[in-house]
C-alpha positions as CSV (number, residue, x, y, z in Angstrom):
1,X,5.2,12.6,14.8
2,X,5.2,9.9,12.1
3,X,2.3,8.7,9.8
4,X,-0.5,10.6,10.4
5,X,-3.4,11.7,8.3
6,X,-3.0,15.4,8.5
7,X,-6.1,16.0,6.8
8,X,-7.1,19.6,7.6
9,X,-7.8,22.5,5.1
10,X,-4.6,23.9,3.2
11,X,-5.5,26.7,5.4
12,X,-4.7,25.0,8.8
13,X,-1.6,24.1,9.7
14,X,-0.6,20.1,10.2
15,X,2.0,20.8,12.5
16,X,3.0,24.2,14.1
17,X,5.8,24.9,16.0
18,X,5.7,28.0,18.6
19,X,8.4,30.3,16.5
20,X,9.7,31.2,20.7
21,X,10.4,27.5,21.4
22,X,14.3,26.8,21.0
23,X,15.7,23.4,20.1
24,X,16.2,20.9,17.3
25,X,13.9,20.3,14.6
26,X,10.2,18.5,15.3
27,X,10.3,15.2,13.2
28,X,7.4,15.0,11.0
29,X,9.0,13.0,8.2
30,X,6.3,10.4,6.5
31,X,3.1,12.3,7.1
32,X,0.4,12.4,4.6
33,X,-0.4,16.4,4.0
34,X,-3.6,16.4,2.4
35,X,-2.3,16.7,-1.2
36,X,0.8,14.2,-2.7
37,X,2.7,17.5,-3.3
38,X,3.5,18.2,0.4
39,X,2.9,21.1,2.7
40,X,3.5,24.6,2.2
41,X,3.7,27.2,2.6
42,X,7.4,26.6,4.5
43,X,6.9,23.9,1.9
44,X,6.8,23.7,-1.6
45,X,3.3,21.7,-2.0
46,X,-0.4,22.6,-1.8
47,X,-1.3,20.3,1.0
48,X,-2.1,21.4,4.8
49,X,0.7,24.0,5.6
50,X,3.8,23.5,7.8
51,X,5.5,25.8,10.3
52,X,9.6,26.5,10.1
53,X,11.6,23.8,12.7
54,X,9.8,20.8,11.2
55,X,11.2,18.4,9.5
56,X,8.8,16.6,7.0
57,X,10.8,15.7,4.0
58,X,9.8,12.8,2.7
59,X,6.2,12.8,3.1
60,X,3.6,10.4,2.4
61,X,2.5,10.2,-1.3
62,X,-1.1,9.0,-0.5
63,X,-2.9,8.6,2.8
64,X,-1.9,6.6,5.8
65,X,-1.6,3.2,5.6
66,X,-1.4,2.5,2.0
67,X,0.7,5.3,1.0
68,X,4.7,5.6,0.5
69,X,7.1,7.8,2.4
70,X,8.7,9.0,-1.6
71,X,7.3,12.7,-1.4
72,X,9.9,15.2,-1.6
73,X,13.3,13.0,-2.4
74,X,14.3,11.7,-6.2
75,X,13.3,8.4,-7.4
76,X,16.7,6.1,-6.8
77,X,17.3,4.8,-10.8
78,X,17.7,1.0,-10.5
79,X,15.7,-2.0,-11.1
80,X,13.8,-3.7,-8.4
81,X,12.8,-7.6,-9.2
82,X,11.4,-10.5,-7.0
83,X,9.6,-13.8,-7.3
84,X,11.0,-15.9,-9.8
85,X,11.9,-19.5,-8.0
86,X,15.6,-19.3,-9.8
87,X,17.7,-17.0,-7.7
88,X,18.4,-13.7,-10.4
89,X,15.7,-14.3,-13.2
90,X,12.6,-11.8,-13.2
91,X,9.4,-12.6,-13.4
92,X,7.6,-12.8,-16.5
93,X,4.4,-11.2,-17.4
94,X,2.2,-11.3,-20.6
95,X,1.2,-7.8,-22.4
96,X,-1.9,-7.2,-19.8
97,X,0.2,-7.5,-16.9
98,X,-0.5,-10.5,-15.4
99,X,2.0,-12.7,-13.6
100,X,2.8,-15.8,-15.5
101,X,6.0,-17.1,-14.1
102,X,5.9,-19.7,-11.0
103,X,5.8,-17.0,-8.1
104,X,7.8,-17.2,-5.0
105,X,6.1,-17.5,-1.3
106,X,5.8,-15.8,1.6
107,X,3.9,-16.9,5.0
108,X,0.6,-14.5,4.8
109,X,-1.0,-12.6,8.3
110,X,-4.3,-14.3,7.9
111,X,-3.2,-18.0,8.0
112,X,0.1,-19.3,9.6
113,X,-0.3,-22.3,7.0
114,X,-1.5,-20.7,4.6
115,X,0.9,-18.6,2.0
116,X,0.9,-15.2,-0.4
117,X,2.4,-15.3,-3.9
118,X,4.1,-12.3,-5.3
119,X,5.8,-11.0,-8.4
120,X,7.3,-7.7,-9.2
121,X,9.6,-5.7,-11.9
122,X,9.8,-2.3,-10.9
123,X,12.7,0.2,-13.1
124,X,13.6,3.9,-12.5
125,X,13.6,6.4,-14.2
126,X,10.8,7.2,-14.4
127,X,9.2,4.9,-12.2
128,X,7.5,2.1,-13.8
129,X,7.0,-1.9,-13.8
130,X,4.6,-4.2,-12.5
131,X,3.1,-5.6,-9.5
132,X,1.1,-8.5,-8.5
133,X,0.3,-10.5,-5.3
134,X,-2.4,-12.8,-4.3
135,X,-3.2,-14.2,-0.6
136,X,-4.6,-17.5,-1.1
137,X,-5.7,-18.0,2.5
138,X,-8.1,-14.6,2.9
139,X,-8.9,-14.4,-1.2
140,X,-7.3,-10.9,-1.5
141,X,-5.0,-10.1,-4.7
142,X,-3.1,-6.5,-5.4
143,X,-2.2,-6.1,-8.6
144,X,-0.8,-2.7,-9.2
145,X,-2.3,0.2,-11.8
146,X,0.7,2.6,-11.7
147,X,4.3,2.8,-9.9
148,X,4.9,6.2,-8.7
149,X,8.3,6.3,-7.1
150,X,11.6,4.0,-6.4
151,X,13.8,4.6,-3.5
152,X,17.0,2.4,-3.0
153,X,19.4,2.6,-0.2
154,X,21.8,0.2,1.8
155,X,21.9,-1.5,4.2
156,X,18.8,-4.0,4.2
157,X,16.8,-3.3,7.1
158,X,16.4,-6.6,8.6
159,X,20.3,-7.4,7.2
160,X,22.3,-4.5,8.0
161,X,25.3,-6.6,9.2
162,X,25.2,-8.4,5.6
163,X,28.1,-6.9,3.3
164,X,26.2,-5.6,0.4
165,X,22.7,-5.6,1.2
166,X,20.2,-3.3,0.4
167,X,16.5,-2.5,0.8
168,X,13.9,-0.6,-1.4
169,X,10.8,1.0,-1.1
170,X,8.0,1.4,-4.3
171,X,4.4,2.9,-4.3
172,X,1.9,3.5,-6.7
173,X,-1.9,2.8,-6.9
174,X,-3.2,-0.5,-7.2
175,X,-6.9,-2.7,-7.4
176,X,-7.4,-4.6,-4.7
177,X,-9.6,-7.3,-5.4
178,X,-11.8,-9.5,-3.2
179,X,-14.9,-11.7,-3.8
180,X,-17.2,-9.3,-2.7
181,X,-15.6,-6.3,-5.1
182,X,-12.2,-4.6,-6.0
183,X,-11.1,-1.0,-4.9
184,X,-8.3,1.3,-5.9
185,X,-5.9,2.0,-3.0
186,X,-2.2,3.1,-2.6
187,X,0.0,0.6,-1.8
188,X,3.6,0.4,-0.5
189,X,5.9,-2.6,-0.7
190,X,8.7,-3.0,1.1
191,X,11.5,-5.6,0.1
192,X,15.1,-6.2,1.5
193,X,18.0,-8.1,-0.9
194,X,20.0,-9.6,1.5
195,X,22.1,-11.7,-0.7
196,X,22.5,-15.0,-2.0
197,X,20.7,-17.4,-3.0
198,X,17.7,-15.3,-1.4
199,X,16.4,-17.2,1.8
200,X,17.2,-14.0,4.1
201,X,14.9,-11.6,1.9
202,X,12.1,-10.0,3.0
203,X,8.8,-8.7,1.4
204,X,6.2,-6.5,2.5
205,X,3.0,-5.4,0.9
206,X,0.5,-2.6,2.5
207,X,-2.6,-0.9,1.2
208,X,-5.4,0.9,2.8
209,X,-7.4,-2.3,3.6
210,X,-4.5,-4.9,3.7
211,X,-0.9,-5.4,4.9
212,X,1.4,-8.0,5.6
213,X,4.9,-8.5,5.9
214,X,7.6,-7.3,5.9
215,X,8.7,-11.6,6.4
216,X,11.2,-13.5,5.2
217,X,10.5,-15.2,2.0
218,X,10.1,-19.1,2.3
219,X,11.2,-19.5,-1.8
220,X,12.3,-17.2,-4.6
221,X,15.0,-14.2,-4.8
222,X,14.5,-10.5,-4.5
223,X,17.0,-8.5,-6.3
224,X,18.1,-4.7,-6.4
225,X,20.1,-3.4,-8.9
């Protein structure tokens, strides 16, 4: 029972196990719980409560779709970078924030021709960097307000045969801006390093009103440190 919007009162219970039922754990991982603090009261948050035998650590940090599955487990320190077209270089952004270098790109959901342009330096700890991203074919661009966790493991996802390889996850809050207005929605991107010189890394970008991806990048380097 993954990624669900358990969005009952903190006096409900999300997910309830009969205490006479025998067996392993219920998985529950990567729910959101009402609250970015988690359930309780088996749990230690304020959000919609949880019975013993469920697993639900992580959790989502904001509600399903746009929100990461960080809640309850450190931020991994490291440093996250992608989108630079010279394999190892980050990209550069000016004092507001705003992407300056020549970005990498990725093949985009809304137009097979078309393509989405993406740059990223995210650190830990604490979390922090920047995030922007712009489909040209549908006009949406996500540039991010805040980063809120880092997780970093290995292997890669879509490389796990690759020596080395390894795959991260960062979320925050981010405007999400379209002709017709911007809103303010969690977002999670997903990205895989799957070595050198970066045509086998992935990228993946969802929010509440958009995703797309993970693909495989069509120019530039992702790397985690």
């Amino acid at each position: 029972m993954n990624y669900n919007n358990l969005d009952v009162t903190i006096a409900d219970y999300g997910i309830a196990v009969q205490p006479t039922l025998v067996g392993p754990p219920v998985d529950g991982k990567c729910n959101w719980w009402g609250d970015s603090s988690g359930p309780g009261p088996v749990g230690t948050g304020i959000g919609a409560q949880v019975s013993p035998n469920v697993t639900y650590t992580p959790w989502l940090i904001a509600p399903y779709p746009g929100g990461a599955c960080l809640g309850g487990i450190p931020s991994t320190p490291g440093k996250v970078t992608g989108g630079g077209q010279i394999p190892g270089d980050d990209p550069i952004f000016d004092p507001t924030g705003i992407l300056v270098s020549l970005p990498a790109l990725i093949p985009t959901l809304g137009d097979a021709n078309g393509s989405a342009t993406f740059g990223f330096v995210v650190r830990c700890c604490a979390p922090a960097g920047n995030l922007e991203y712009n489909d040209h074919s549908v006009d949406v661009r996500i540039k991010a307000e805040s980063i809120d966790g880092l997780s970093i493991s290995s292997p890669g996802s879509s490389c796990p045969t690759t020596p080395g390889s390894k795959h991260a996850t960062f979320g925050g809050t981010a405007s999400v801006i379209r002709p017709t207005g911007t809103t303010t929605e969690p977002f999670t991107v997903d990205v895989d390093d799957c070595g050198e010189p970066g045509t086998a890394d992935t990228f993946g970008i969802t929010t509440t009103t958009y995703s797309n991806g993970p693909k495989m990048l069509i120019g530039g380097n992702i790397q985690i440190h």
